[in-house]
ZADOTI-962683 format. One record per residue: x, y, z of N, C-alpha, C in turn. Coordinates in steps of 0.2 Angstrom, whole numbers, plus 5000, padded with zeros to 4 digits. Layout:
BEGIN
XYZXYZXYZ ...
REM end
This chain:
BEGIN
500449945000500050005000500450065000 500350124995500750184995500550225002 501050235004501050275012500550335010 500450355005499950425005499350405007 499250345006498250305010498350295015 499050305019498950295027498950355030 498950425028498750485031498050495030 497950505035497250515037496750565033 497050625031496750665028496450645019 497050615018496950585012496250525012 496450475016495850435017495150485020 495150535022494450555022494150575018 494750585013494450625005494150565002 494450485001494050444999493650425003 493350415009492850405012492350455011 492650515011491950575007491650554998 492050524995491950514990491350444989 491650394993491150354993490550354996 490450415000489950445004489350464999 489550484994489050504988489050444983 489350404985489050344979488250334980 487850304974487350304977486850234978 486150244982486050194985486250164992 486250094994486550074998487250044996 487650084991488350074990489050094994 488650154997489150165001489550125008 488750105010488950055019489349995014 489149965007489449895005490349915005 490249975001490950015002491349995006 491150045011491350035019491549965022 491149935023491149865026491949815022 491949855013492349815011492949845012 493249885013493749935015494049915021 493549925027493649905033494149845032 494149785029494349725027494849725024 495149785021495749775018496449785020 496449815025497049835030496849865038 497149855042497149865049497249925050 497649975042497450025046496850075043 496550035039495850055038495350045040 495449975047494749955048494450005051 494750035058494350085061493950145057 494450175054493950235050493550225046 493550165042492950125037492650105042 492550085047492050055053491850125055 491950165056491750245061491250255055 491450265049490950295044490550235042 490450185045490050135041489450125047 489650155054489150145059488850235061 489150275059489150335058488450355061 487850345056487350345055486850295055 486450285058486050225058485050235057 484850215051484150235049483850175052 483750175059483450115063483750075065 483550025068483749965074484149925074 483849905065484049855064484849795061 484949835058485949835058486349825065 486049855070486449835076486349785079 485549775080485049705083485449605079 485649655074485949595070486349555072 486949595079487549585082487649555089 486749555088486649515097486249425096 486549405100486349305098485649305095 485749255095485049245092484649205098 483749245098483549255105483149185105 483049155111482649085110481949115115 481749175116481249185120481449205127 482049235126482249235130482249315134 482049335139481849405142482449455141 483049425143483749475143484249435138 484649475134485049445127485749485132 486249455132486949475133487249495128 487649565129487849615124488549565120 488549595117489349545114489649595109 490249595109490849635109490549675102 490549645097490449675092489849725094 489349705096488749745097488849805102 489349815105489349865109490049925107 490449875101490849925098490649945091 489949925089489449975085489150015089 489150015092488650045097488950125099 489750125100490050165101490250205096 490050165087490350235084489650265082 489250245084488350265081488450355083 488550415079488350465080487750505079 487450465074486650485071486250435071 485550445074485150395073484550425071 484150365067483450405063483050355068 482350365071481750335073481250345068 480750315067480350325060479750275063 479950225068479450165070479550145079 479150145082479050155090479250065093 479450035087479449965090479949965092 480249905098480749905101480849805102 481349785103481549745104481149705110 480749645111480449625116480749605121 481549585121481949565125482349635129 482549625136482949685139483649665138 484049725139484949725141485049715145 485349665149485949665156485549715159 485549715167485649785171486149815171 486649785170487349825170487349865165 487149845158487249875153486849955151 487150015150487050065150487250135153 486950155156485950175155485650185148 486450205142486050235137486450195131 486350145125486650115120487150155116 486850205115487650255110487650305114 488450285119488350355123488950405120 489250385112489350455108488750465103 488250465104487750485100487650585101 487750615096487650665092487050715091 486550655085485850685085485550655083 484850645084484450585085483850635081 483450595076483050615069482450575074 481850595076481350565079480550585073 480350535070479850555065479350515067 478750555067477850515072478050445076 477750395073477750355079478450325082 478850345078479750335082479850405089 479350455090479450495094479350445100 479050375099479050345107479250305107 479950275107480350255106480850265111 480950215116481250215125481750255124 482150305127482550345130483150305129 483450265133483950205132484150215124 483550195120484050185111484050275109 483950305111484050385108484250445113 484650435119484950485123485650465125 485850505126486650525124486950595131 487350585134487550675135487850675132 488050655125488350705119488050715115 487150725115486850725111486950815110 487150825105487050915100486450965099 486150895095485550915090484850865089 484450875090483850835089483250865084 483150815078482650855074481750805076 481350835075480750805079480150805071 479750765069479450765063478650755067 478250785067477450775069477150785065 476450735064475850765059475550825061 475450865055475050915056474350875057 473850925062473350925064472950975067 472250975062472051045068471751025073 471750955074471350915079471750925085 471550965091472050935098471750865103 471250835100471050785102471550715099 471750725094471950675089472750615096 472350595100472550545103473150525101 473550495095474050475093474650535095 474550595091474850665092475150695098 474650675101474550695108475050675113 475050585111475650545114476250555110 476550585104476950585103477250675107 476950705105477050775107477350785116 476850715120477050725127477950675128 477650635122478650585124479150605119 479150675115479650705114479550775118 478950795122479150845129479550815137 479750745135480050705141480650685141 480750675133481450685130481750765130 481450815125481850855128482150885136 481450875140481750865148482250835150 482350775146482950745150483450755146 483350775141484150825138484550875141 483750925144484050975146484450975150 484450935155484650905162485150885161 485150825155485850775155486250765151 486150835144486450835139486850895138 487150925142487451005142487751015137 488050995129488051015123487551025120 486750995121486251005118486051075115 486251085110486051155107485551175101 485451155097485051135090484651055090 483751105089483351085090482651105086 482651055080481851055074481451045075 480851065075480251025075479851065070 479451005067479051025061478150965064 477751005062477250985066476751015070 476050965071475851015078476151015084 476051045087476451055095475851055099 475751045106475351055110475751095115 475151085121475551135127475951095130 476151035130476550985134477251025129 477151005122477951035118477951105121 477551145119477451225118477951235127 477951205131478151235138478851185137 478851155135479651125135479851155131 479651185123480151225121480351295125 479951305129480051395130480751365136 480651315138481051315145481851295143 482051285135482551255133483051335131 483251345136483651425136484351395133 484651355134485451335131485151355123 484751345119484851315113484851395109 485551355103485751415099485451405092 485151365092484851345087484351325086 483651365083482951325085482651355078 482251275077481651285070481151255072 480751305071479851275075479251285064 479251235063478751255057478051215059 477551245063476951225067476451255066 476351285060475851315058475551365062 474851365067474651395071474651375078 475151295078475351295085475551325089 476051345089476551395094476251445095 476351465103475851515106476451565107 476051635108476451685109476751685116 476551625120476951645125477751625126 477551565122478151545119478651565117 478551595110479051645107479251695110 478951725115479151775120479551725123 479451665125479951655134480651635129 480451615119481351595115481751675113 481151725113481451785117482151805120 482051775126482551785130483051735132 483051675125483651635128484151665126 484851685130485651715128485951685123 485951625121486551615118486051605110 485351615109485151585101485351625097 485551595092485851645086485451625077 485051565080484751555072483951535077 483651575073482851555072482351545066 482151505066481651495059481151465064 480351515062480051525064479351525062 478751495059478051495059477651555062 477651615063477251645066476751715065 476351675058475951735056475351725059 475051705063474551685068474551715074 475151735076475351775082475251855081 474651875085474551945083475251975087 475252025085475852095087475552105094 475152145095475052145102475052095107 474852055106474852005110475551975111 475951965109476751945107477052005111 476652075112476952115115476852115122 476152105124476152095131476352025135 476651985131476751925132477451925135 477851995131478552005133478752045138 478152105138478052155143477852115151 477652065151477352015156478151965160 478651955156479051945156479551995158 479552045158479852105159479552155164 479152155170478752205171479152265172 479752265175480152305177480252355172 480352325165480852355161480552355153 479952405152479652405146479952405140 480552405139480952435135481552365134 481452315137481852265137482052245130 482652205129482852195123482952125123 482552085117482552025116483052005110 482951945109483351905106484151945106 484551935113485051945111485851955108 485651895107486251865104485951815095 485451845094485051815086485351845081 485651795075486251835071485651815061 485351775065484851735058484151735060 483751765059483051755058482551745051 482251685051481951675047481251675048 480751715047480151715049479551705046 479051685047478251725044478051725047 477651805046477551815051477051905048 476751925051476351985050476852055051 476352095048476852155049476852195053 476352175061476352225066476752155068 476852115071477152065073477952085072 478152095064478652095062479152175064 478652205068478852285069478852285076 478552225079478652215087479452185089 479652135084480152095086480652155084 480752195078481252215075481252275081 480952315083480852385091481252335096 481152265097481752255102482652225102 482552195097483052175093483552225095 484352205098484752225101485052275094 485452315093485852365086486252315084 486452325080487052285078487452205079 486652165077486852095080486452065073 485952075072485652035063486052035058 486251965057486551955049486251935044 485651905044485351885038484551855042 484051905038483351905038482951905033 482651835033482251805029481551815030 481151855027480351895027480051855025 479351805027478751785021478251805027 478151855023477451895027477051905022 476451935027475751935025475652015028 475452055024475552135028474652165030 474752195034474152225036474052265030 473552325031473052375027473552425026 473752455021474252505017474952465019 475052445012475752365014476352425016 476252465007476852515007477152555014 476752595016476552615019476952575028 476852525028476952485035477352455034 477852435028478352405024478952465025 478752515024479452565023479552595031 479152575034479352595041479752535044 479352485042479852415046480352415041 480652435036481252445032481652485036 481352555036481752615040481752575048 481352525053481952525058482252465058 482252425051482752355050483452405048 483552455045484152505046484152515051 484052545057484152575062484452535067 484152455066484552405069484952355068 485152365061485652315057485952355052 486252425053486352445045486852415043 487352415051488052405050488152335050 487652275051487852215053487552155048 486952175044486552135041486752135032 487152055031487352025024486751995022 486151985023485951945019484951955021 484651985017484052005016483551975010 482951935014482551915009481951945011 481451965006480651985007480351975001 480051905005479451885002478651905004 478651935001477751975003477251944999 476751915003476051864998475451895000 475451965002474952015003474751994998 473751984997473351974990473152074990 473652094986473552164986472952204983 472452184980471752204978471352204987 471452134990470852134995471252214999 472052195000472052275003471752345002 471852334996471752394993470752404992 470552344993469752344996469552375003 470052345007470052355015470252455018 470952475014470852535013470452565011 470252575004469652625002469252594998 468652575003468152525000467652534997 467652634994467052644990467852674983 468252644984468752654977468152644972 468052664964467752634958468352594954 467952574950468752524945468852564942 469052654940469252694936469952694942 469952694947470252724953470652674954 470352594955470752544955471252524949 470952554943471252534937472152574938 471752634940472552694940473052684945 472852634951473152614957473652554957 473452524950473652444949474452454950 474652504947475452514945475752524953 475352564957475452554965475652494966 475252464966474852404969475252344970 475652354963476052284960476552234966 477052284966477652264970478352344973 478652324976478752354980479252404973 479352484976479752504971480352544977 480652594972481352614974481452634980 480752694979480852714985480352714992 480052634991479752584997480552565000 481052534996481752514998482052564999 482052635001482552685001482852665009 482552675015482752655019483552585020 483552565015484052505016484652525012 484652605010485052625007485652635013 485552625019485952625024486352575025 486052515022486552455026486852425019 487652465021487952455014488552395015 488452355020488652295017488352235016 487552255014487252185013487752165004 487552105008488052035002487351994997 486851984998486151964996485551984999 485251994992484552034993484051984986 483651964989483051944987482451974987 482252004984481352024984480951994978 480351964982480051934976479351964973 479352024976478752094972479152134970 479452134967479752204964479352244961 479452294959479052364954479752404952 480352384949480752424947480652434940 481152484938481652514931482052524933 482552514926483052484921483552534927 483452604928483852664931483852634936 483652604942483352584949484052544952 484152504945484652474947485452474948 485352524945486152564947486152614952 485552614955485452664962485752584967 485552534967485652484970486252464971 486652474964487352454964487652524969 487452574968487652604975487652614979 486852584982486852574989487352524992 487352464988487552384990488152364986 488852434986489352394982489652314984 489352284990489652214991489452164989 488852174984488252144983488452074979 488352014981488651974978487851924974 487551924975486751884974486351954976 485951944968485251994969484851944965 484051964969483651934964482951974966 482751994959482152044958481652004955 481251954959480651904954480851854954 480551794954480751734952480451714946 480751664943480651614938479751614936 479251604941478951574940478151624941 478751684943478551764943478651814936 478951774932479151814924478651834923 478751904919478451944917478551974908 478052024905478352054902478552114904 478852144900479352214901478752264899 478752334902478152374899478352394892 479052384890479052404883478452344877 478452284879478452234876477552234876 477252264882476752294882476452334879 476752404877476452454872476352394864 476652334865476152324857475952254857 475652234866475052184867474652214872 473952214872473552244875473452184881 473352214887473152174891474052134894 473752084896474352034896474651984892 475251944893475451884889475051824892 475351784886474951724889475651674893 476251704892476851684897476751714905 476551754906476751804913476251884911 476451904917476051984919476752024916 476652064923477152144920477652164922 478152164921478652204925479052274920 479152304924479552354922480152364919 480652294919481152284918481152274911 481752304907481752284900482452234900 482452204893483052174894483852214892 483652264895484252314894484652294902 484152294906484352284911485052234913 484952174908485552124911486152164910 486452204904486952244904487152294907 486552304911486652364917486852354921 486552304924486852254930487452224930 487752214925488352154923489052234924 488652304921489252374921489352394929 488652394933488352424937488752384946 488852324945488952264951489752234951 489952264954490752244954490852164956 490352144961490652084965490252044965 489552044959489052014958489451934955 488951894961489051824956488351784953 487951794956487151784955486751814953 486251794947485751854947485151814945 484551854947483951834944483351894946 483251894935482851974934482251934931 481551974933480951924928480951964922 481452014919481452034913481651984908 481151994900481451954895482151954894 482651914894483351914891483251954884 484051994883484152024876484351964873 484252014864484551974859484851994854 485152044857485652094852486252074858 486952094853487452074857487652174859 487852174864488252234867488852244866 489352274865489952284866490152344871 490452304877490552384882490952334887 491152374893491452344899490852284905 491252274904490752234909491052204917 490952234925491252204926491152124932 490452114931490152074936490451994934 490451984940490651894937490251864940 489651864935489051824936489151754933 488851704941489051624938488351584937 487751624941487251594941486951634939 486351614934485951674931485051644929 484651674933483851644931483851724926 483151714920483251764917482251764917 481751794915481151794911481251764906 480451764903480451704897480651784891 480951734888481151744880480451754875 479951714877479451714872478951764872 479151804880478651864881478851934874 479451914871479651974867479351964861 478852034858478652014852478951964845 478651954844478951914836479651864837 479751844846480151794846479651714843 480551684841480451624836480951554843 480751514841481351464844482051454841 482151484835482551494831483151564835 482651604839482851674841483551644847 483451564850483751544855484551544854 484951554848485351564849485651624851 485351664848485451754850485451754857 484951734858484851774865485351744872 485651664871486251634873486951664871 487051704865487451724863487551794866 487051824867486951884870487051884878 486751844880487151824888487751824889 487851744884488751744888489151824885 488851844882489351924881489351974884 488651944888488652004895489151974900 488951904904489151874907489551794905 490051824903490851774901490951704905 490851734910491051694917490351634919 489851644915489151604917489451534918 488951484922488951414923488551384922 487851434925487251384927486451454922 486251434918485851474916485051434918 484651474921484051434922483351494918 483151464915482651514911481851464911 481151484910480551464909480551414899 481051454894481151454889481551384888 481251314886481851254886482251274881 482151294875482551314868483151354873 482951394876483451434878484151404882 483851344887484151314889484751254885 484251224884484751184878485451204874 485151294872485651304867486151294872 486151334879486551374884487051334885 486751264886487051184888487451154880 487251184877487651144868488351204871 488151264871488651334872489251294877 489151284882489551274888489851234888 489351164885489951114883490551104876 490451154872490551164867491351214870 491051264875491751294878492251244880 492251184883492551154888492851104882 492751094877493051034872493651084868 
REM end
């Protein structure tokens, strides 16, 4: 054997490598590796007990049972057992036979993080606790039923679990759950103050008193969070109840990621306590009260106020159904009034987002209601010269361009409207020093440019190509030809246009030969 497969770093490059083989090829891998020199058995064995999706693999390692109540551990089976750092539950059954008394308290006591999905959440303590348990992800059926019996006992034996984490597992910090929650979860999460890491996605489970008491744990740094259900005031006096001393108290103070949904008085409650200069990256899917604009540029003006200097990475996804708003505001408007307001109404523009001209080190910005032109965007590239990912619209938001409108009445049969022509890609490509990412719901061009360009865009969504008058599938070359001359450096082209696509993939591979 060449001495360079006895350094360890080298062998974990090929054990990553057969990690991505696919199927159940990797453990067959593993197992045969193990068997080929002594000094591969252990790190082929570490990665081949690594992860375990159920019982069953380990169960394999103990005699074979004659009815017997207690089975004796036997050497194999308990030096599987020690390299096991992941486990999946998915099924509540358990072996009918006990362990030794001696043997224990807990099977893998390097166990990591433990996946529990419905009826594997009851599944005995012994095969899924650890004090070096990290991270636990928890799977529950939604339901709007709190009677639903089943739910109910999974909900109370992963709130029994996490008690006895918090007690015996002083690493435990990162903790998922997706599902309904009851009050037995709801008070064992509020009470889990270590954790830096929490995803609650429970639709109208979680109560506000809740997210008040994840509020104030010190050390969380990432939240992903369900909580359009939670009124604003109520979330307020739930924090003020908390605080009576100190109306002014500041929550989440050490939160560097928030991912929310969540309303827009809600969303103006959290951002008023939120510490200055501690938000890095805030992911928006809201629902807005009555005048969006309006309550949208105020929560913009104090997400500056609290992040100018600190926040790289901003998404705002708005599913305000903007008509009933605009019913709810002025509800004797006539459709002459409504007609003229449409252009309001659409998506957000320049100077709805002026406020965020302050925070000039965001690195990514997504917004998926736009209302820009062509101009707008070189305002942007001076707000955000470190801008490295923008996206204005997505794919499946394409639009046409209002040029491409003066000669169809109405709409396409591809997409609605955007203001965006396809002059834009070139502006953006002169306009963005350190862009690597774009996605515009303007038509792509199909004239070539000659100019500077200095973006080194590698990933690129575009609008459909069909929305342009008098486009042919024949136009597909141009308009690939026209990109790579914006953008040199492209890898990955995604458009609604398959003709488009195709050529891009003939172009690329046609570079590389």
């Amino acid at each position: 054997m060449h001495q360079a497969l006895r350094i360890d770093e080298i062998l974990q490059l090929i054990f990553d490598f057969c990690s991505d083989l696919p199927d159940t090829r990797p453990r067959w891998t593993y197992a045969q590796l193990a068997r080929c020199c002594k000094t591969w058995t252990d790190p082929a064995l570490d990665r081949l007990w690594r992860r375990m999706d159920g019982l069953g693999p380990l169960l394999a390692l103990l005699p074979t049972m004659d009815d017997e109540p207690t089975v004796d551990v036997t050497p194999s089976f308990e030096a599987a057992a020690k390299r096991v750092r992941q486990i999946l539950h998915t099924k509540s059954s358990t072996p009918s036979f006990r362990l030794p008394d001696g043997y224990g308290p807990n099977v893998f006591p390097n166990l990591e993080a433990a996946t529990l999905s419905h009826s594997g959440c009851l599944i005995p303590h012994i095969w899924r606790t650890s004090e070096r348990i990290q991270r636990v992800s928890v799977s529950l059926s939604f339901s709007r039923k709190e009677t639903d019996a089943h739910i109910i006992a999974w909900n109370d034996a992963v709130a029994r679990y996490l008690e006895k984490l918090r007690v015996c597992a002083p690493h435990f910090h990162c903790l998922q759950v997706r599902g309904s929650i009851f009050d037995s979860l709801n008070a064992t999460v509020a009470s889990l103050s270590q954790l830096r890491s929490l995803t609650i996605q429970s639709s109208r489970f979680l109560t506000s008193n809740t997210l008040a008491a994840i509020a104030t744990f010190p050390a969380l740094r990432m939240l992903e969070v369900h909580a359009d259900h939670i009124r604003g005031e109520e979330f307020e006096d739930c924090l003020s109840s908390l605080h009576p001393d100190d109306a002014d108290a500041m929550s989440f103070p050490a939160l560097e990621e928030l991912t929310i949904r969540t309303s827009g008085l809600l969303l103006t409650v959290l951002l008023t306590r939120l510490p200055v200069g501690v938000m890095k990256k805030l992911h928006l899917d809201m629902v807005m009260d009555a005048h969006p604009r309006t309550d949208m540029k105020s929560v913009l003006e104090l997400l500056a106020q609290k992040a100018a200097g600190s926040l790289r990475d901003l998404l705002l996804d708005d599913r305000t159904e903007r008509d009933s708003l605009a019913a709810v505001a002025d509800p004797n408007a006539n459709a002459e009034d409504a007609t003229s307001d449409a252009h309001s109404q659409r998506g957000y523009t320049l100077d709805d987002l002026a406020p965020l001209a302050r925070v000039r080190q965001l690195r990514s910005f997504v917004l998926k209601d736009a209302d820009l032109v062509d101009g707008d965007l070189e305002v942007l590239a001076r707000w955000w010269p470190e801008l490295e990912r923008l996206e204005l619209g997505a794919n499946e938001d394409v639009c046409m361009s209002d040029h491409e409108h003066e000669h169809d009445e109405g709409t396409s049969q591809h997409g609605c409207k955007t203001r965006l022509s396809p002059a834009a890609y070139a502006l953006v490509a002169r306009s963005f020093r350190l862009l690597e990412s774009l996605s515009l719901s303007a038509p792509p061009p199909r004239a070539l440019e000659v100019t500077t360009f200095v973006a080194q865009v590698t990933s690129l969504a575009v609008g459909d190509a069909r929305a342009m008058p008098g486009y042919t599938a024949d136009a597909a070359p141009a308009v690939v030809d026209a990109l790579l001359a914006i953008f040199p450096a492209l890898k990955r082209l995604d458009s609604p246009d398959t003709e488009v696509i195709e050529r891009f993939e003939t172009a690329l591979a046609d570079s590389r030969t």
